[in-house]
C-alpha positions as CSV (number, residue, x, y, z in Angstrom):
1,X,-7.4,37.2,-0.2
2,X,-6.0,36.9,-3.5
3,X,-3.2,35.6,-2.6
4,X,-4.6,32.8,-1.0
5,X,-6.6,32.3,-3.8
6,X,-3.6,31.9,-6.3
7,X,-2.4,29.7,-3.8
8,X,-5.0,27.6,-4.2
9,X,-5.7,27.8,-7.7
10,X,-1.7,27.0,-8.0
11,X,-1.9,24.1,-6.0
12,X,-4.9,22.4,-7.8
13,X,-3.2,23.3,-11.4
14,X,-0.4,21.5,-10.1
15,X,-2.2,18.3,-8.5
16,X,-4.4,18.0,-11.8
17,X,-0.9,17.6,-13.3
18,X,0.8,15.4,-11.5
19,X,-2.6,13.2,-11.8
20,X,-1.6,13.3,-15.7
21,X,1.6,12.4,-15.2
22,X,-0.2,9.6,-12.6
23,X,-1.8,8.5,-15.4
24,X,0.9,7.7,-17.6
25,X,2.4,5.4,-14.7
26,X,-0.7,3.0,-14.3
27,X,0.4,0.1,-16.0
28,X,3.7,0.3,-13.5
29,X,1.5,-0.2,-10.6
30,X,1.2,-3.1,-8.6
31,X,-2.2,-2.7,-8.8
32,X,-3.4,-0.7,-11.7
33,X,-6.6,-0.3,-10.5
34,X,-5.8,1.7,-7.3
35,X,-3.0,3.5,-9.3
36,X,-6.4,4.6,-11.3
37,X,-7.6,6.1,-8.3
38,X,-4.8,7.8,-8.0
39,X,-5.1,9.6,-11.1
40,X,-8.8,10.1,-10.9
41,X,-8.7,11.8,-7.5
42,X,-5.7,13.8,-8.4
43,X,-7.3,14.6,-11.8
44,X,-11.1,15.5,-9.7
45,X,-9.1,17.0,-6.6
46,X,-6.9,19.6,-8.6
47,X,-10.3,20.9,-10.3
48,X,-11.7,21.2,-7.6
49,X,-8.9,23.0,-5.5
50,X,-9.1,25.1,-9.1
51,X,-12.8,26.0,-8.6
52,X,-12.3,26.6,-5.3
53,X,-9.7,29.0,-5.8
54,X,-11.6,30.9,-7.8
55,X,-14.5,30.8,-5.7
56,X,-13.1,32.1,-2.9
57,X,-12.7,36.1,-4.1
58,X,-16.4,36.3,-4.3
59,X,-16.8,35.1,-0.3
60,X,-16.7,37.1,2.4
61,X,-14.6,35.6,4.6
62,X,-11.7,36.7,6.9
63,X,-8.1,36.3,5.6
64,X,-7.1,33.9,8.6
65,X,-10.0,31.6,8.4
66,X,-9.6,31.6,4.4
67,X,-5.8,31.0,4.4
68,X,-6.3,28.3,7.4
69,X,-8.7,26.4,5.3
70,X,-7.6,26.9,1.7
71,X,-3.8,25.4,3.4
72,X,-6.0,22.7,5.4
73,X,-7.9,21.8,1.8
74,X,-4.8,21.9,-0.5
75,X,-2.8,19.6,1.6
76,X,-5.1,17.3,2.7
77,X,-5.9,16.9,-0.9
78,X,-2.3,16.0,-2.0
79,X,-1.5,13.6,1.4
80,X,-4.8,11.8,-0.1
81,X,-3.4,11.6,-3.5
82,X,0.2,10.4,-1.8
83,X,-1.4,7.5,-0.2
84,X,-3.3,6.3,-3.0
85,X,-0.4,6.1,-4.7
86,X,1.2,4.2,-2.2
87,X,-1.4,2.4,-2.2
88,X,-1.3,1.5,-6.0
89,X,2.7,1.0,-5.8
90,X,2.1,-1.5,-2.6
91,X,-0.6,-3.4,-3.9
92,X,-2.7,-2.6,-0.7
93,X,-5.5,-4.5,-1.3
94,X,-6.7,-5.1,2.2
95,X,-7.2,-1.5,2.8
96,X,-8.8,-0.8,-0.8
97,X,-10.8,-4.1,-1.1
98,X,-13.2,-2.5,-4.2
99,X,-9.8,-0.8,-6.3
100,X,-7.7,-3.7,-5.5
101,X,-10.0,-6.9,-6.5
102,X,-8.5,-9.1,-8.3
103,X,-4.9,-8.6,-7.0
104,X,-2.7,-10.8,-5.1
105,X,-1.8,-9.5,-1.6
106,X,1.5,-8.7,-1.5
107,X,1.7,-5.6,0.8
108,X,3.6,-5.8,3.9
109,X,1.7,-4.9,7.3
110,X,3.2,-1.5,7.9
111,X,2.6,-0.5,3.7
112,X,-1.0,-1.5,4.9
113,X,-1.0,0.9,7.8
114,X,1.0,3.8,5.8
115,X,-1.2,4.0,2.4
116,X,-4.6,3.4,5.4
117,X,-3.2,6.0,7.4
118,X,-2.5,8.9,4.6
119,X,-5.7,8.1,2.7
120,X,-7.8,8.6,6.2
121,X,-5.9,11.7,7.2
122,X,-6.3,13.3,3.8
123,X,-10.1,12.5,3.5
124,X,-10.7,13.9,7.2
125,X,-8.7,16.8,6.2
126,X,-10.8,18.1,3.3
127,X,-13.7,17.1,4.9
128,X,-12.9,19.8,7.9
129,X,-12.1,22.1,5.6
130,X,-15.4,21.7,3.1
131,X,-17.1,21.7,6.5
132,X,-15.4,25.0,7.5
133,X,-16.0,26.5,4.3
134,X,-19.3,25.8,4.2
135,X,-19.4,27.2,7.7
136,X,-17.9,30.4,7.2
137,X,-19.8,31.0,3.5
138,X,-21.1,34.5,2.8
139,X,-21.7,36.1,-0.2
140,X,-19.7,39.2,-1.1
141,X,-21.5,41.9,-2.1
């Protein structure tokens, strides 16, 4: 269990800082105000994959359903933060109307469909695997 709980706590230190470095490159965007998003939910994702981490050695919880769902939640998290982004480099407006107001369209159909596409697979991701943590939450003694 404790290895899976580096893991994870590896893998949010690492996404909080790459949403640092995310942060620098906001003015570089296309649309700064998705490449924002970016940052936050890197920023808010790696803290969480952190806490997460941490939280895990006081479950009790099997080591396959802990490693299936810490992997399911770490890189769910990062394809999310990959497609915003792409998102933010495309100019994606029409699949982030709210971050890209403002912004001409500019995005090509399939840039569209490839930001869209990661975002939704990375939100549905750590949603199963909040769900099956949730699920599978005991207390250890």
């Amino acid at each position: 269990m404790e290895a899976v709980s580096s893991t994870l706590s590896f893998m949010g230190a690492l996404l909080f800082l790459l949403g640092l470095l995310t942060g620098f490159s906001i003015p570089k965007f296309r649309s700064p105000r998705i490449g924002l998003s970016a940052h936050l939910a890197a920023i808010e994702s790696g803290l969480g994959l952190i806490a997460f981490g941490l939280l895990l050695l006081h479950l009790r919880m099997s080591i396959g359903w802990a490693s299936v769902i810490a992997h399911t939640m770490w890189i769910s998290l990062y394809i999310q933060w990959i497609g915003l982004v792409a998102a933010g480099a495309y100019a994606t407006t029409r699949s982030l109307p709210i971050a890209g107001a403002g912004v001409v369209p500019i995005a090509k159909q399939w840039q569209e469909t490839t930001a869209r596409t990661l975002i939704s697979i990375g939100a549905i991701g750590s949603l199963v695997a909040i769900g099956a943590l949730l699920a599978q939450w005991r207390w250890s003694a």
